[in-house]
MARDRENGU-636495 format. One record per residue: residue in one letter; x, y, z of N, C-alpha, C, O, CB in turn. Coordinates in steps of 0.1 Angstrom, whole numbers, plus 2048, in hexadecimal, padded with zeros to 3 digits. Atoms other than C-alpha are relative to their C-alpha. Glycine has a CB too. Layout:
AXYZXYZXYZXYZXYZ ...
This chain:
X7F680680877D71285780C7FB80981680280A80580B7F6 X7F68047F77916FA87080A7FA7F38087FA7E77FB7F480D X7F380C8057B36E386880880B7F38078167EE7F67EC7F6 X7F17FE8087D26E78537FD8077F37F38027ED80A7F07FC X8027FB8097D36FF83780B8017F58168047F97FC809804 X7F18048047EB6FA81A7FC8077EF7F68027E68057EA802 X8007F88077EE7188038087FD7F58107F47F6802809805 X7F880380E7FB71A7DE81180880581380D8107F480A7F0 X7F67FE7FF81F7247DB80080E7FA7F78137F58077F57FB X8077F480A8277467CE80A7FD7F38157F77F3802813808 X7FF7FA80D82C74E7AC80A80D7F88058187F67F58037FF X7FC7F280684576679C80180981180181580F7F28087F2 X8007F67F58467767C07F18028067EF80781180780E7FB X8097FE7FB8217787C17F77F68077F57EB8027FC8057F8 X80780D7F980C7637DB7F58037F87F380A7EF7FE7FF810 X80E8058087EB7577D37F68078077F980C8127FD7EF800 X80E7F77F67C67687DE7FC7FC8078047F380A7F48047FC X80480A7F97B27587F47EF8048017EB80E8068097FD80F X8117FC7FE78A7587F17FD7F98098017ED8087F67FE7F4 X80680A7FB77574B80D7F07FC7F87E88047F47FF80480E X80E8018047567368027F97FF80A7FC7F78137FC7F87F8 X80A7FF7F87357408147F67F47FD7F47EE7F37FB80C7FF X80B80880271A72981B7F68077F77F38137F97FA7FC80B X8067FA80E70572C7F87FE7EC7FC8027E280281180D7F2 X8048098056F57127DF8037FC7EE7FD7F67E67F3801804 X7F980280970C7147C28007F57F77FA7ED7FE809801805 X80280D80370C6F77AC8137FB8018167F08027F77FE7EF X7F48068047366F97A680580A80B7FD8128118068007EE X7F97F97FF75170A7B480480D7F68088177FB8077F8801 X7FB7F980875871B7967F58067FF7F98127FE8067FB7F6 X8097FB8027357267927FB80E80A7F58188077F97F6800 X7FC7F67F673C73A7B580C80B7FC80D8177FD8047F880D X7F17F580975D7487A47FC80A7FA7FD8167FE80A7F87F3 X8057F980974C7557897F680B8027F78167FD7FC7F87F9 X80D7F37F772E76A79C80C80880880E8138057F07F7810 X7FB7F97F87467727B680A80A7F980A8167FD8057F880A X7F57F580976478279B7F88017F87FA7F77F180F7FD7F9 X8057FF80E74C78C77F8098077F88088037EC7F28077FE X7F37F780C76A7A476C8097F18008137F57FA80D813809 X7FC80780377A78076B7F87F47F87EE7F07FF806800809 X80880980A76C76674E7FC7F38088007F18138097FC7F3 X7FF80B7FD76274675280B7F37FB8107EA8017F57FF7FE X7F880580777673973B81180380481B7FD8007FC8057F5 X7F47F87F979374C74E8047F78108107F58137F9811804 X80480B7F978B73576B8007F28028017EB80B7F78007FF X7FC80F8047907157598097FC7F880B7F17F37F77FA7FB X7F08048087B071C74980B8048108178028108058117EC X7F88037F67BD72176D7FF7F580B8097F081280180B806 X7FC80E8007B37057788067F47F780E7EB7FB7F87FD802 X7F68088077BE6F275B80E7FF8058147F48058018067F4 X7EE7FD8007E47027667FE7FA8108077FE8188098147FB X7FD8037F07DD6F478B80080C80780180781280F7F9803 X8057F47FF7D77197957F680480B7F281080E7FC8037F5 X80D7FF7F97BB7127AD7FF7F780B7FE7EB8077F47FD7F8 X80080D7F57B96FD7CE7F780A80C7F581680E8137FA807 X80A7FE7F17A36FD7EE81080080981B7FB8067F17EE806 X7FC8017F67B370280F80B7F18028177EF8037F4803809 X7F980E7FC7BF6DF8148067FD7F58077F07F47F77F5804 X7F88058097D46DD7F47FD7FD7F28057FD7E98057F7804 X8068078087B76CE7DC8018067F68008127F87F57FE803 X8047F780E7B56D97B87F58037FF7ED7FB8028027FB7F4 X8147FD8017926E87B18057FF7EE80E8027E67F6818807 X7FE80381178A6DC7907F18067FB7EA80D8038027EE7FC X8077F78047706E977B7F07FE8037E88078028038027F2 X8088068007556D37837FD7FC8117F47F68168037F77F5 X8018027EF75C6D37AC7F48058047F081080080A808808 X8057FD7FA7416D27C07FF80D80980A80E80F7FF7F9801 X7F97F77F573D6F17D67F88018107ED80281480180F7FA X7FF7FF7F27416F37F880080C8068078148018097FB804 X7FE7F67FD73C70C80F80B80180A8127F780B7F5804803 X7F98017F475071882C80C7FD8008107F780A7FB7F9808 X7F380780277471381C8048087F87FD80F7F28017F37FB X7FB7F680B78E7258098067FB7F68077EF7F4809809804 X7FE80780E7997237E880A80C7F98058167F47F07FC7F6 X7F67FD8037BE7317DF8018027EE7FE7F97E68087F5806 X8007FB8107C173F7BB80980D7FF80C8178067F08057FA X7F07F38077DD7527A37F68097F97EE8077F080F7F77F1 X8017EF8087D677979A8057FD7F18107F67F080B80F808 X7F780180B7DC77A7747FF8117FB7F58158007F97F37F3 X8017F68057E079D7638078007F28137FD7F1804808807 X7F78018117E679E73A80580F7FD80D8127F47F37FC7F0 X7F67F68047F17BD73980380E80880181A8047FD8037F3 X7FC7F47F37FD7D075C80F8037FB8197FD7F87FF7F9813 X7F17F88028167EC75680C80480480C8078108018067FF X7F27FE7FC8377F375980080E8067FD8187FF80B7FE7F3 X7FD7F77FD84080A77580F8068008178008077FB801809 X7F480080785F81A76780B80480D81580B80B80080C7F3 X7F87F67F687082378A8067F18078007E68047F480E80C X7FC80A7F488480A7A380580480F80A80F81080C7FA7FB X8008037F68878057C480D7FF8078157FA7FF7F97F8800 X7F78057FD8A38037DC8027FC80A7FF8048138058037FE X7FF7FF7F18AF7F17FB8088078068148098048027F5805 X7F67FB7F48B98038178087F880B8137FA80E7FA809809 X7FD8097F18BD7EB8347FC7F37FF7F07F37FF7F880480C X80580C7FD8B97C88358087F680C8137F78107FF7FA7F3 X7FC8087F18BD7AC8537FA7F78017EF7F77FA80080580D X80C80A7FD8AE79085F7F58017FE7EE7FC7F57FF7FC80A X80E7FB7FB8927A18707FA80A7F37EE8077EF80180A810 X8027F880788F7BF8558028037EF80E8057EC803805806 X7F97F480688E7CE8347F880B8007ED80B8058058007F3 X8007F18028907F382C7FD8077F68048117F4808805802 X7FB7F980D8857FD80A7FE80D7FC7F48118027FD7FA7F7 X8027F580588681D7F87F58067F37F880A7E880B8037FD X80D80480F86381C7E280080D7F77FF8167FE7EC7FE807 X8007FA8088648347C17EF8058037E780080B8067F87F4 X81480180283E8437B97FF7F97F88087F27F37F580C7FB X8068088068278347A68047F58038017EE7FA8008027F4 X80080F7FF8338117B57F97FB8088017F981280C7FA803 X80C80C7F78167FB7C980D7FF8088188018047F87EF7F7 X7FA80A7F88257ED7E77FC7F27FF8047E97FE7FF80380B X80680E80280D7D07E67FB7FF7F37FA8097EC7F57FC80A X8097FF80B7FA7C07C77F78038047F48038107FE7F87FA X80E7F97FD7D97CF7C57FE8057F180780A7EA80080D80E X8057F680F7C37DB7A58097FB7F28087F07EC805814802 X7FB8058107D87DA7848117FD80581A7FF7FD7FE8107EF X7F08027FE7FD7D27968037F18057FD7EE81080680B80B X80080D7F68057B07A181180480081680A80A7FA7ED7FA X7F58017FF82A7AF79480B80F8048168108088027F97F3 X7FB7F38008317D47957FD80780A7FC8138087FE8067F6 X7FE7FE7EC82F7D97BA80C7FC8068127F28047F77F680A X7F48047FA84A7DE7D08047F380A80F7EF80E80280B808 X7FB80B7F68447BF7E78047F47F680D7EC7F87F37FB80D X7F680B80E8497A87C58097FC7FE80E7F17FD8028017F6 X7F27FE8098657B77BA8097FF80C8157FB80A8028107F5 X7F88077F48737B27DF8057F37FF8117F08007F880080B X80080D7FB86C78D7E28077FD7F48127F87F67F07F7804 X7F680680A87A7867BF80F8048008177FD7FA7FA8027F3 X7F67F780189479C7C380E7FE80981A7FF8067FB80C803 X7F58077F38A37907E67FC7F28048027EE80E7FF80980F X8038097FC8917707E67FC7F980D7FD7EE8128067FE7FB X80B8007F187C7778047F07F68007E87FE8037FA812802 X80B80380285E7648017F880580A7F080E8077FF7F37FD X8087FA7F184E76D82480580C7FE80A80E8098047F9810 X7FB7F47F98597908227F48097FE7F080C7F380F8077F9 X80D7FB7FD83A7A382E7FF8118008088168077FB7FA80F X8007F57FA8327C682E7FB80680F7F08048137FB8047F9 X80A7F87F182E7DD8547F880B8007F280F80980780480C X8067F67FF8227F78497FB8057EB8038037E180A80A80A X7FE7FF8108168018238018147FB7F981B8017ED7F67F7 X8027F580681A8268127F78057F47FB7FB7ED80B8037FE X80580080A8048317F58067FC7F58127FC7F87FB8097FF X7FB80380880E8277D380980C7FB81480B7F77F87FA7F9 X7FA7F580281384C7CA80D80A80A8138148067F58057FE X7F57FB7FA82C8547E98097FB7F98077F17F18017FE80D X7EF8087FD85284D7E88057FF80D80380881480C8087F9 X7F58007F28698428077FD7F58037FB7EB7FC7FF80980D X7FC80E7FB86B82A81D7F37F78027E87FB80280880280D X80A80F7FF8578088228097F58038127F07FD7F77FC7F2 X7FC80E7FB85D7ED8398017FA80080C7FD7FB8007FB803 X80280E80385C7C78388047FB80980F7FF80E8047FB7F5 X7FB8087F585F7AE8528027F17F67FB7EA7EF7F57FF80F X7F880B80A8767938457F77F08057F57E67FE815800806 X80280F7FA86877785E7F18048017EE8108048087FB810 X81080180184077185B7FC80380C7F280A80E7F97F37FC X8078017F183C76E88180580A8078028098138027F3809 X7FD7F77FB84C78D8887F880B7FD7F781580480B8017FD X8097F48098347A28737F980A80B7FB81680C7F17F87F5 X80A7FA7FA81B7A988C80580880D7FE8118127F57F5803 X7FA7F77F58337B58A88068107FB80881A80380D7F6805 X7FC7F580683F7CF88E7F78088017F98138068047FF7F4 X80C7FE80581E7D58877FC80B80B7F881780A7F77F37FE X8067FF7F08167D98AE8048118017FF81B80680B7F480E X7FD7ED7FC82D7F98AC7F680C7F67F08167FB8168047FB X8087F980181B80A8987F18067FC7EC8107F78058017FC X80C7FE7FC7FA8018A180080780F7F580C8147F87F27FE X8037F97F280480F8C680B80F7FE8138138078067F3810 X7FC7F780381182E8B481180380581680F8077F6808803 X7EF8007FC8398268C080B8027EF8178007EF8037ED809 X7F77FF80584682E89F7FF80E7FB7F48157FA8017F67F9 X8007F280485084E8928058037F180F7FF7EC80980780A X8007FF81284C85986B80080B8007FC8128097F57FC7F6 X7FD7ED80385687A85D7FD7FE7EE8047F77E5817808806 X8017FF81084888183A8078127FD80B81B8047EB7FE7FB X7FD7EF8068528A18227F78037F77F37F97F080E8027FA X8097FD80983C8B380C7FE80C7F78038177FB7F87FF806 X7FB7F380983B8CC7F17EF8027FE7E87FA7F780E7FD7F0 X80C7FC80481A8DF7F27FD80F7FE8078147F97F87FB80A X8017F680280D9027F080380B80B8008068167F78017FB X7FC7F57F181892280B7F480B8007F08127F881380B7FE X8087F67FC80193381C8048058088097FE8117F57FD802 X7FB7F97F480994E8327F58008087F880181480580F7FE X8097FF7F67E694E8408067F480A8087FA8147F07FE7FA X7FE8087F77F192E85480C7FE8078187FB8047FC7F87FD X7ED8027F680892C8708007F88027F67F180480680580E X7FB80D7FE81B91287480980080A80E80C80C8067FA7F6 X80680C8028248FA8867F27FD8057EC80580C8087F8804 X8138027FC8008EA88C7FD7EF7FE8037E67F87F380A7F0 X80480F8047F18CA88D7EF7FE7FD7E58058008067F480D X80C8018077D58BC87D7F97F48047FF7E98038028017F2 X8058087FA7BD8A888C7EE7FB7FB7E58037FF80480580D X80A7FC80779F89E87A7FB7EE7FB8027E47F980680D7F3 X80580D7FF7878818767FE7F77F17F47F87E97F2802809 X80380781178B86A8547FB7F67FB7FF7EB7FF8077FD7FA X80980C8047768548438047FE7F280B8067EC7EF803801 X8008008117738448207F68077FC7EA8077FF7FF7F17FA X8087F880A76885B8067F67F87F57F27ED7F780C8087F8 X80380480575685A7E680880A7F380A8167F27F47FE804 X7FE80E7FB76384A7D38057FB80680A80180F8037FB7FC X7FC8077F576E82C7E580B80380180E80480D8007F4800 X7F07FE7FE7968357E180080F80580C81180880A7FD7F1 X7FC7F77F97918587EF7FC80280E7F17FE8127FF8087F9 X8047FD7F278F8638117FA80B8057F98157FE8097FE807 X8017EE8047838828217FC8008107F67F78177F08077F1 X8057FA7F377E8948427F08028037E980A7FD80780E803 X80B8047FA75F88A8557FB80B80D8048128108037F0806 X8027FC7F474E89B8758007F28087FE7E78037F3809801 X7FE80E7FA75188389280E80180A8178098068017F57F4 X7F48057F876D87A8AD80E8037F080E8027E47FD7E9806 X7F27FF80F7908828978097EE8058097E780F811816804 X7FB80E7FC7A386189680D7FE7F18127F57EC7EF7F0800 X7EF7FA8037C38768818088088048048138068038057F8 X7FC7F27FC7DA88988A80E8067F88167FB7F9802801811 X7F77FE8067F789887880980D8038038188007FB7FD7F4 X7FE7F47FD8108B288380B8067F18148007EC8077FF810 X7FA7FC80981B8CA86980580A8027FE8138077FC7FF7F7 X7F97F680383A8E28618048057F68037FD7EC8057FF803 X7FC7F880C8488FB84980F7FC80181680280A7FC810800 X7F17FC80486E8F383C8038037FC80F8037FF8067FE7FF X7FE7F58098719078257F58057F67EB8007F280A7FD7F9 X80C7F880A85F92280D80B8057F18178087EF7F781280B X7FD7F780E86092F7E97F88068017ED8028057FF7FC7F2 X80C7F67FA84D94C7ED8008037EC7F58077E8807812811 X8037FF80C85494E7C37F57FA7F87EC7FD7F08097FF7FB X80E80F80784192E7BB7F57FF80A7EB7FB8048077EB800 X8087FB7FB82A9367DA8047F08077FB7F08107F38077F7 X80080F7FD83490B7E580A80180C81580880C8047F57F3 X7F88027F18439048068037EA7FF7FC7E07FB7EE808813 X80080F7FD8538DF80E7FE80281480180981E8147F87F9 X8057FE7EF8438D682F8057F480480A7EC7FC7ED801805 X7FD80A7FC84B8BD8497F27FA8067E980280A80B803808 X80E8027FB82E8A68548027F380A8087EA8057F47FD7F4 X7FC80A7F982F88E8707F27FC8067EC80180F80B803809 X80E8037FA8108778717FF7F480F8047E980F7F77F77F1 X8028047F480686D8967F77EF7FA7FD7E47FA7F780E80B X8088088067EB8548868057FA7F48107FE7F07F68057FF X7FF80A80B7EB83A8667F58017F57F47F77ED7FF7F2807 X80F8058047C68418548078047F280F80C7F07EF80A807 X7FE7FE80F7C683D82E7FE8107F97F48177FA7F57F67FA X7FE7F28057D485E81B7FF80B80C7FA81680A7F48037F5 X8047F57FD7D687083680980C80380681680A7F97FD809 X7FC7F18017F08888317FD8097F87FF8157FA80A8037FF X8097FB80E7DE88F8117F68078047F58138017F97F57F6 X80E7FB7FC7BE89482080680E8088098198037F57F380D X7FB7F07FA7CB8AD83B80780B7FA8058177FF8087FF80B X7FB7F38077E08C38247F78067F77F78137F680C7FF7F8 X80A7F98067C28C680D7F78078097F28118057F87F97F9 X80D7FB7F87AA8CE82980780C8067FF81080F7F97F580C X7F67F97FD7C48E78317FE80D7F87FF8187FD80D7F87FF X7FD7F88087C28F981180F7FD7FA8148057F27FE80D807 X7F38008057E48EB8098027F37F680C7ED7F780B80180E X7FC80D8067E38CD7F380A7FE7FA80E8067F27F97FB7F9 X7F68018077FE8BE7E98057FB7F37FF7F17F08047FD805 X7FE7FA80C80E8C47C98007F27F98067E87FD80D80A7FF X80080B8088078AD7AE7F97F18057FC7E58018107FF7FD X80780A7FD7ED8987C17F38007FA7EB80A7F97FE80080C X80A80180A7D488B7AB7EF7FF8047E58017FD8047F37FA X8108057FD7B48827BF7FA80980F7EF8068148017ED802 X8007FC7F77BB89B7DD8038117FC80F8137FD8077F8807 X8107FF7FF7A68B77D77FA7F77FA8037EF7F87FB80B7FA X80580780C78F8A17C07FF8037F17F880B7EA7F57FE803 X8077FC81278F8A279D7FD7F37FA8027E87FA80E8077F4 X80480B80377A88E78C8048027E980880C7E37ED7FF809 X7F780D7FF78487B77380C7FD8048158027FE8027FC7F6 X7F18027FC7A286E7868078047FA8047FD7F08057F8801 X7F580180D7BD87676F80A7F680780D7F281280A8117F9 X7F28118027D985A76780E8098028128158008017F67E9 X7F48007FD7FA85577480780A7F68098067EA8067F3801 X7F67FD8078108717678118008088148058137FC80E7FA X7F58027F883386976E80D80C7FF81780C8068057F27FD X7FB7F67FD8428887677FE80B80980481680A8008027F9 X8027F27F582E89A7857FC7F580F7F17F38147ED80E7F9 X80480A7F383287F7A47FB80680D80081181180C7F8804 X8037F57F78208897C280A8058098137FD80B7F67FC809 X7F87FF7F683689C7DA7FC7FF80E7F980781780580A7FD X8008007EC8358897FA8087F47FD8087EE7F27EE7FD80D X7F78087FA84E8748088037FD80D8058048178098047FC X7FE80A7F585385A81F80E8058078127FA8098007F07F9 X7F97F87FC87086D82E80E7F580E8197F280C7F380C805 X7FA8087F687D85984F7F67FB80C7ED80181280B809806 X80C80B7F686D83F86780C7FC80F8177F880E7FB7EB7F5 X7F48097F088083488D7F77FA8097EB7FE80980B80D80D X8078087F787481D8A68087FA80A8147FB80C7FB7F77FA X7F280B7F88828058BE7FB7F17FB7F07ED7F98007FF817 X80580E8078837E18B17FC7F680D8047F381780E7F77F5 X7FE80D7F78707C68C58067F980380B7F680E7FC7F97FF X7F880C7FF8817AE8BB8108008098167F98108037FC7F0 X7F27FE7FC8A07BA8C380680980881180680C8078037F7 X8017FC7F989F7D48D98098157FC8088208018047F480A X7F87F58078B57EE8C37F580E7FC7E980D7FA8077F97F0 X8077F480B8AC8138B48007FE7F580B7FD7EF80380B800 X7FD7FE80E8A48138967FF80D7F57FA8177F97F97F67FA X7FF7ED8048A783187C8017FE7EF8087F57EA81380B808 X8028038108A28308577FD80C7FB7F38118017F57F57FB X8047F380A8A285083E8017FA7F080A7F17EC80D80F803 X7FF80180F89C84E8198098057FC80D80E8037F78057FA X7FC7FB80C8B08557FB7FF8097FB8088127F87FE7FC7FA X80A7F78098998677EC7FE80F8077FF80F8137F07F97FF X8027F37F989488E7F47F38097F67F08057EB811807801 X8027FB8098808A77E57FC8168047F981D80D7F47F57FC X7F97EE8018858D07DD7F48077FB7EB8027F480E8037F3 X80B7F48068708EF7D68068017F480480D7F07FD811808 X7FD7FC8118808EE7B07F87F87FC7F47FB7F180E7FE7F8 X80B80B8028698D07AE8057F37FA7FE7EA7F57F48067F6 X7F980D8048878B77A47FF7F580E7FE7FB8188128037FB X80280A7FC8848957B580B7F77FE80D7F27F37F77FD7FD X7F08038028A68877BC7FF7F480D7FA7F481880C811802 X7FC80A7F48B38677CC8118008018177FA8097F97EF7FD 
């Protein structure tokens, strides 16, 4: 896929998807659409093209009747009829050229993904401060709270990025899980993780470890039997302060899919998980400064959740 590429605009804050087409013997474009999204109609298909909704790489409209081609992409708008309202907001801490800082509620997506497009925190960013390029460096689960990053300038992204693919930044989460006296603390946890079953859970593997997470006790209720811990992950792997406090014996409180229970149960927003994104520092490439960021947000062995 050589030469100039010339993407749709975004939408409400949200950019557009991008499918590549494989070499195949398709008769349409749309006929590839349709196999490739089957939970999307056909008919679903040709009312976004109708609205102009649909273009190849090079700007073209795909119309309903386009020949198809392989080896090229083809730009298209996410629609959702009826994604929900997450009742919580967001706030900035820090913003600058190079950065912002925000303070993500639970239950808020960082990115779209699944049933959220508009009700993700990087949306409600771009519409909000009228960022269009403002990228995420790092993402948190939907169910944490705290902090989350963004690089303001597109071409800065990947230098952000750099730090905490060469483990130069430093994160401090907090956590409200169960007290065991059997385990002394402090300790770290080091332990090898893979994707689980199902696909959205994870789970400790045998094998090379490739997490590591060091954890402390800051305080105890020895009444409620729950300790708030400090956790500071060395590594980045999906869920994995989740994973290690379960594998621990300690999961934390009000996590839905860590032990497993099957059927998932649904968002309740009166019991948010307790972990928090806590405080992040680095030194900025760009600029050469320390940087230092703490959340708002805190959270207590009475089990209130206070910003």
């Amino acid at each position: 896929m050589n030469g100039p590429t010339h993407r749709l605009p975004a939408r409400s804050g949200v950019s557009p998807s991008c499918v590549g087409l494989p070499a195949g013997d398709w008769p349409t474009i749309t006929d590839f659409l349709v196999q490739r999204f089957p939970a999307i109609s056909r008919e679903v298909w040709l009312q976004r093209m109708a609205d102009g909704l649909v273009a190849d790489e090079f700007g073209e409209a795909v119309t309903p009747e386009r020949p198809y081609r392989g080896h090229m992409r083809v730009y298209y708008y996410r629609a959702l009829d009826d994604e929900p309202r997450v009742p919580f907001e967001a706030s900035v801490l820090w913003q600058d050229e190079h950065l912002v800082v925000a303070d993500k509620p639970h239950f808020l997506p960082v990115t779209p993904s699944g049933h959220y497009l508009q009700e993700t925190l990087l949306v409600r960013l771009k519409n909000s401060l009228g960022l269009e390029g403002l990228t995420p460096i790092h993402r948190i689960d939907r169910e944490t709270a705290g902090l989350v990053l963004f690089s303001v300038q597109p071409g800065e992204r990947d230098g952000y990025q750099a730090l905490f693919r060469r483990h130069e930044v430093s994160k401090d989460y907090e956590a409200i899980a169960p007290w065991r006296e059997d385990i002394q603390f402090p300790l770290t946890r080091k332990s090898r993780i893979v994707q689980g079953e199902p696909f959205f859970r994870q789970c400790e593997a045998e094998g090379e470890p490739n997490s590591e997470t060091a954890i402390d006790i800051l305080e105890t209720a020895p009444r409620t039997a729950l300790a708030r811990y400090a956790l500071r992950p060395v590594s980045g792997k999906k869920h994995q302060l989740r994973v290690h406090m379960n594998a621990l014996g300690i999961p934390i409180l009000h996590d839905r899919i860590y032990p497993p229970v099957h059927p998932t149960p649904d968002d309740d927003y009166s019991r948010p998980l307790q972990l928090l994104a806590k405080a992040v520092s680095f030194r900025d490439p760009f600029t050469g400064e320390s940087r230092a960021f703490h959340t708002r947000f805190s959270l207590s062995l009475d089990l209130s959740f206070t910003s």
